[in-house]
N, C-alpha and C positions, 0 to 999 in steps of 0.2 A: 435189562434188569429182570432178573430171575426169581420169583418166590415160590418156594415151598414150605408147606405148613402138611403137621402130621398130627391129628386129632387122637386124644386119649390114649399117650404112648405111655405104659408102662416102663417107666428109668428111674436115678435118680442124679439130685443135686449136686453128686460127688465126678471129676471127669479127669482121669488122671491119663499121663503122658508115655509113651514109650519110645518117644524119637527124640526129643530134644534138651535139654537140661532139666527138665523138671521130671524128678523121678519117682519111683513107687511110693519112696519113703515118705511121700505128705499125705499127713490124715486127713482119710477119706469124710471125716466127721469136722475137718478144717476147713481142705480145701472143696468149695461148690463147685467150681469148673475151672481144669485144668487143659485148656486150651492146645490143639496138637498145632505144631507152627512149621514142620519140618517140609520144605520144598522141595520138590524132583527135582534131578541134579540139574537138569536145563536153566531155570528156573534164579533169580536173586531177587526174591523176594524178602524185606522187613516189617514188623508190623509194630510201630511205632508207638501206637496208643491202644487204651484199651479202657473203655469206661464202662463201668457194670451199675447196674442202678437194681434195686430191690423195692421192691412195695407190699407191705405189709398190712394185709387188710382184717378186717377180723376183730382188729385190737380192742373188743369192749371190756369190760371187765373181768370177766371171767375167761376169755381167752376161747368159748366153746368152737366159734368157726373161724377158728386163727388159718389163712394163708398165706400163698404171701404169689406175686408178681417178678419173673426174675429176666432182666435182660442184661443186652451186650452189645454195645456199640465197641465196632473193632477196626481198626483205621489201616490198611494196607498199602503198601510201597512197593511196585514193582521196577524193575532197569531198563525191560523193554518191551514193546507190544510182543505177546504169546508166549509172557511169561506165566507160568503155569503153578499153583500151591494147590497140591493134593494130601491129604491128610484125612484123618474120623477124629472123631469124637467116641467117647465110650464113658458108659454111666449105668449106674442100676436102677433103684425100685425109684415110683413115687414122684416123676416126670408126665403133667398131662399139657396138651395143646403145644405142641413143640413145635416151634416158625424156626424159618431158618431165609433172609431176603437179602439183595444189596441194595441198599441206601441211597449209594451214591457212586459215580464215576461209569467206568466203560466194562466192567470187569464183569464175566458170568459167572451165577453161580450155582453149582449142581451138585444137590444135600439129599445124600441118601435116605429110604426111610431106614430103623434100628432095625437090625437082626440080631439076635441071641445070641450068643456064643457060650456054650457050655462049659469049653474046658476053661476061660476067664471069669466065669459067672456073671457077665457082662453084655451089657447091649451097647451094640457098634453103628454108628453112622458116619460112613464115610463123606466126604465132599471134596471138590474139585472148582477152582477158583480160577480162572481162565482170563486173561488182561487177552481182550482182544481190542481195543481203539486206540486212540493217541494218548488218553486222560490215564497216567500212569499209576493216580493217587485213587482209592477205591476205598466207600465203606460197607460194612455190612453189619447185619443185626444176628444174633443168634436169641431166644427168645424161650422161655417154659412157664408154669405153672405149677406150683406143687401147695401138699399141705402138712399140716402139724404131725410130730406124732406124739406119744404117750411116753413118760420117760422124763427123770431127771435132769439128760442131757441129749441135745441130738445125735444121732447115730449116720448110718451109710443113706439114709432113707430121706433124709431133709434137714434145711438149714435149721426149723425152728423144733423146740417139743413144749408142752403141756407139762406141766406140773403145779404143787403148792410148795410154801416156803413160809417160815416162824421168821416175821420183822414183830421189833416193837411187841413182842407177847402176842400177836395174833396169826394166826394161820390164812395167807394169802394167796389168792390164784396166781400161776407166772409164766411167763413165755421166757425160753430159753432161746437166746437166738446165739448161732455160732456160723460165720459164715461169711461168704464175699469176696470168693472166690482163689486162685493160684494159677499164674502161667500167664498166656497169651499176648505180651507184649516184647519186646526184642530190648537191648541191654539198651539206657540209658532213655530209655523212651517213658511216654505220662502212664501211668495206672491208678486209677483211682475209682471206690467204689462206694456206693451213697447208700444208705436203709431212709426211706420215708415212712412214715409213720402216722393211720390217721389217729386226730387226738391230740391230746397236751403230754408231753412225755420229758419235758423239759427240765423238772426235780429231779435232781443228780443225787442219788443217795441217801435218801430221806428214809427211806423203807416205811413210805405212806402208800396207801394209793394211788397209782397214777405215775409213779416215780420209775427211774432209771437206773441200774448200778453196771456200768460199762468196763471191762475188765481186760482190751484188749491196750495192749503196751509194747508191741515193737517197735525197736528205731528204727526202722526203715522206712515207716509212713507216720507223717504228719497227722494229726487234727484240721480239717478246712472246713467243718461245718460240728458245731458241737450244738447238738439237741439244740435247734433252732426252729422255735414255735411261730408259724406265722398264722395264729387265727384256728386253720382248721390243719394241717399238719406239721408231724414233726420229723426234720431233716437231721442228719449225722452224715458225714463223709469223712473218710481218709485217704490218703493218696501221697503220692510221690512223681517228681518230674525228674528223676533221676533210677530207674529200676535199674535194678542191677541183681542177677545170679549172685547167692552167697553159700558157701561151704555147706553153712547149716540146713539151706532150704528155705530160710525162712523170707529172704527179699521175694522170695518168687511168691509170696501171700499175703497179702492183705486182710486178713480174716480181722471182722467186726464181731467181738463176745459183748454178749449184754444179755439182761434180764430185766423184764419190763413187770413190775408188782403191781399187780389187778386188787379186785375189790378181798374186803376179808369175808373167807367161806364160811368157816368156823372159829369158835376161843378153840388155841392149840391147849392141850391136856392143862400144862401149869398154869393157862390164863383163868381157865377153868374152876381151878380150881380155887385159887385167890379169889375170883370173884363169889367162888361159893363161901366161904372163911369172912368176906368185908359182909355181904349180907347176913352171917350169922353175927356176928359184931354189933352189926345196926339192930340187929333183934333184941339182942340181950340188952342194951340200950333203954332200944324204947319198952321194955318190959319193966325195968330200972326206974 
């Protein structure tokens, strides 16, 4: 068992493909990582499963140290001892503490640190996955840390951003979350990816405080866990035991959209207002 770990790498959330069916065309502000799967020709390897779990920390009201927790349990299948999966990885800004270990089985593994690449605007890390014993079945972890940024909607930089948003007449803090990954599991194999959440975040729609409004709607992944509050976290997952490559791109993603409405910062302009008009109301009133 092989671990490497690469402390305060400048990358980001976003990991797209250029060997295997998953191609440029998914948004980098979609997919969080785009898993490279392609085998040296030696090599019949598949990678059957792929479970990504997200942890979201930060989540108080106001959202100010929103980050988040991102891993990757990735489950691999080889045909015969020395069978060989070489491939990178590639991502940009806004990636710190980046592991890269296996789990489980006989299988090494050897995860470059990122180097630069100027003419992709891109940082690369290669790895090399090596079945050297009789245990044909192998897992591994891929693993980062990132944080919020400023913004309406997330961008190339991170799954979440910071913003405010007008529920109900008041002006509320919000975390925009968009994200959960694209790629790395082989055709018909499980993919499913989970956001935890600490906190009560289990009002669907309310546009209260504390509430959720969840907007992701592909048919290709199920609901398995819908904002399910146990006490002190809240869990959401989607997934699929049947992935499959689709025309549009879109089976190769799983992406989880929500927006999670924190406390109110300010009365937006027209609550403002009204509320200045009832207290002149009540004035005239009690002068009456």
């Amino acid at each position: 068992m092989v671990t490497t770990s690469f402390q305060n790498i400048s990358t980001t959330n976003n990991i797209t493909s250029t060997r295997n069916c998953i191609t440029r065309s998914i948004s980098l502000a979609a997919a969080s990582l785009a898993l490279m799967l392609a085998s040296n020709t030696f090599a019949a390897i598949t990678q059957p499963q792929r479970i990504t779990k997200t942890a979201l920390i930060g989540t108080n009201g106001t959202f100010s140290n929103a980050h988040y927790y991102y891993s990757n349990y990735l489950s691999v299948q080889a045909s015969a001892v020395g069978d060989v999966q070489t491939e990178f990885f590639s991502y940009k800004s806004n990636f710190q503490n980046v592991s890269a270990s296996v789990i489980a089985g006989d299988a090494t593994l050897n995860f470059s640190e990122p180097a630069y690449v100027p003419a992709d605007g891109l940082y690369e890390s290669p790895y090399t996955l090596t079945f050297g014993g009789s245990n044909l079945n192998s897992s591994w972890q891929f693993a980062y840390q990132g944080g919020a940024v400023s913004g309406a909607t997330p961008g190339d930089d991170s799954f979440i951003s910071q913003t405010q948003v007008v529920r109900n007449g008041q002006l509320h803090a919000a975390l925009v979350f968009n994200g959960g990954g694209s790629g790395g599991v082989s055709e018909g194999g499980t993919f499913n990816s989970t956001v935890r959440m600490a906190g009560l975040w289990s009002a669907s729609g309310t546009g209260n405080a504390g509430s959720v409004e969840y907007s992701y709607n592909s048919a290709y992944y199920s609901i398995e866990n819908n904002f399910t509050y146990d006490g002190e976290f809240t869990t959401f997952t989607v997934g699929t035991n049947n992935y499959a490559t689709t025309l549009d791109g879109e089976g190769n993603n799983p992406t989880i959209q929500m927006l999670l409405i924190g406390d109110v910062v300010v009365p937006a302009p027209g609550a403002a207002a009204l509320i200045g008009l009832a207290g002149l109301v009540v004035g005239r009133r009690r002068r009456n």
